[in-house]
VOGU-3710 file (C-alpha; in Angstrom, 3 decimals, decimal comma):
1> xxxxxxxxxx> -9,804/0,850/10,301  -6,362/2,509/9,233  -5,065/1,038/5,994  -1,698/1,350/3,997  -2,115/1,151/0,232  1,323/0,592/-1,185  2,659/2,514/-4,304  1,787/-0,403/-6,511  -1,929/0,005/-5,198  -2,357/3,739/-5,994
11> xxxxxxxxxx> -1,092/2,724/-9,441  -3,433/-0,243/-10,101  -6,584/1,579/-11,332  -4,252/3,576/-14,134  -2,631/-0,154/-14,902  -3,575/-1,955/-18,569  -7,171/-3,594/-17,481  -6,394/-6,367/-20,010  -6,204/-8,778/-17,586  -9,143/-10,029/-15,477
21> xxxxxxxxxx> -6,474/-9,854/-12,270  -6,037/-6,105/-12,607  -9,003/-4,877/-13,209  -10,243/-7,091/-10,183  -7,452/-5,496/-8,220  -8,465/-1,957/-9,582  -11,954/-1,951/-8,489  -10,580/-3,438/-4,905  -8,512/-0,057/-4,753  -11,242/2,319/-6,443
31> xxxxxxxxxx> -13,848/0,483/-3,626  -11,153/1,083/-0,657  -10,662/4,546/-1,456  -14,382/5,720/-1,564  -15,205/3,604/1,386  -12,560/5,910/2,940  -13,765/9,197/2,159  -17,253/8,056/3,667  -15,279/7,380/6,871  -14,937/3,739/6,843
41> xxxxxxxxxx> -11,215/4,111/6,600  -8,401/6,102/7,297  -5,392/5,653/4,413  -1,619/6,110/5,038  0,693/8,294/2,834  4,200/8,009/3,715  7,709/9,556/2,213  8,062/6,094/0,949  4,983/6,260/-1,075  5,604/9,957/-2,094
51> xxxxxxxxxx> 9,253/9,040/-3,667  7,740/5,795/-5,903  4,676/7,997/-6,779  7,432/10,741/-8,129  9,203/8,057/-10,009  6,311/7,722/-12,420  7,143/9,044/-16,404  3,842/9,640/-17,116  2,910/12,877/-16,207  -0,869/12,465/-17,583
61> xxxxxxxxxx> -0,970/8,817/-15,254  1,311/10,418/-12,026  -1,539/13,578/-11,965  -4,023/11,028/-11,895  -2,778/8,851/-9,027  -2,257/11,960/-6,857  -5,854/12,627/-7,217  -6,537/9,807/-5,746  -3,902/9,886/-2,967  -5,275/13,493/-2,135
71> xxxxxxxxxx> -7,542/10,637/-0,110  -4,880/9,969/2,542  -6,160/10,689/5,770  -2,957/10,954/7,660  0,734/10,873/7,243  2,844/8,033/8,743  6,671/9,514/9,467  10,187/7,777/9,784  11,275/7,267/13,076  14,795/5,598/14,183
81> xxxxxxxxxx> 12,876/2,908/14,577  11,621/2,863/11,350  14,792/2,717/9,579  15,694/0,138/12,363  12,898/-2,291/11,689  13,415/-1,909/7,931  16,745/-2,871/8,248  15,674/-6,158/9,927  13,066/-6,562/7,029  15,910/-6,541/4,713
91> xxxxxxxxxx> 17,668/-9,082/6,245  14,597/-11,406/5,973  14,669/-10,937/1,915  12,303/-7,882/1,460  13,041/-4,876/-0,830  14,085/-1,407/0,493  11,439/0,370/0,180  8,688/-2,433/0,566  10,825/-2,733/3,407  10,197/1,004/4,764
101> xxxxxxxxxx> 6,240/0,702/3,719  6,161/-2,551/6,186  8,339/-1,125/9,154  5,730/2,059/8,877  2,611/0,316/8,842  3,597/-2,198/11,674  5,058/1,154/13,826  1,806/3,004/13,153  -0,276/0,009/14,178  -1,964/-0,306/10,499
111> xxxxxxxxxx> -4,692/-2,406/10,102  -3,468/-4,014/7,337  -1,170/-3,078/4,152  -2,500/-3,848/0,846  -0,395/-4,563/-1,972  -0,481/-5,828/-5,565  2,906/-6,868/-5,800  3,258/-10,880/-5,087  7,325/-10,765/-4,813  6,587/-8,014/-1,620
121> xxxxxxxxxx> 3,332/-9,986/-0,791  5,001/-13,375/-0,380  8,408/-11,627/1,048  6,094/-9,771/4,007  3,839/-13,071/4,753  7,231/-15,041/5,360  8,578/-12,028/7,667  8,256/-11,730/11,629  5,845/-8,651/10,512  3,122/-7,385/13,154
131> xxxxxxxxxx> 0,800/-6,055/10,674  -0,873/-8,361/7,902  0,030/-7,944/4,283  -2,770/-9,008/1,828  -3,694/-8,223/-1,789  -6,554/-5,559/-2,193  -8,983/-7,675/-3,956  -8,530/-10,679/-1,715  -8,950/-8,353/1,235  -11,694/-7,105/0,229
141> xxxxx> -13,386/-9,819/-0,085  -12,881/-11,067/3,352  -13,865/-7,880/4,546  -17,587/-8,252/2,853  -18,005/-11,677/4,238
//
């Protein structure tokens, strides 16, 4: 099964665990990524990923999610199409680069793209999108069922 973990995803286990959402969502991530190092699935990293990862201040918190990225089994690349689809994305109400993580994952036939963030979440379930878009936890959770 060949997921897409947004950059909001590879952040969530370094998030505050204050809150019972987060650390829900934090175990869903921790869970996905060692269930793809035994081979269950294959994770995306993408430029688009790489340039929000960068964007991090914390140098301490930024080392830590690229130990964990260091999972990614294969690399999804911009196309024409790509930038093409994304473009359409953004004319149905979806962010630039959440609109770049959804044109790749549809292109590259992902199983699913998981994200944390419910503005991008609700944007992508409203869109003409050929991949589903689904919070880790709640994923999950189907998954096990």
């Amino acid at each position: 099964m060949k997921i897409y973990l947004d950059a909001c995803c590879w952040s969530r286990p370094f998030d505050g665990q204050m809150q019972d959402r987060v650390r829900l969502e934090a175990e869903a991530v921790l869970s996905i990524i060692a269930r793809s190092k035994a081979g269950d699935f294959i994770l995306a990293a993408s430029e688009a990923i790489d340039f929000e990862l960068s964007k991090i201040p914390d140098v301490d918190k930024f080392k830590k999610i690229c130990s964990l990225y260091s999972a990614t089994g294969v690399r999804l690349l911009y196309t024409e199409e790509t930038k093409k689809r994304a473009l359409l994305f953004q004319r149905q109400g979806i962010k630039f680069l959440d609109s770049l993580h959804l044109a790749l994952a549809e292109e590259y036939k992902q199983d699913a793209l998981l994200t944390t963030d419910d503005n991008f979440f609700a944007a992508a379930t409203k869109s003409d999108a050929a991949v589903r878009v689904d919070n880790p936890a709640a994923w999950l959770i189907r998954r096990m069922q």
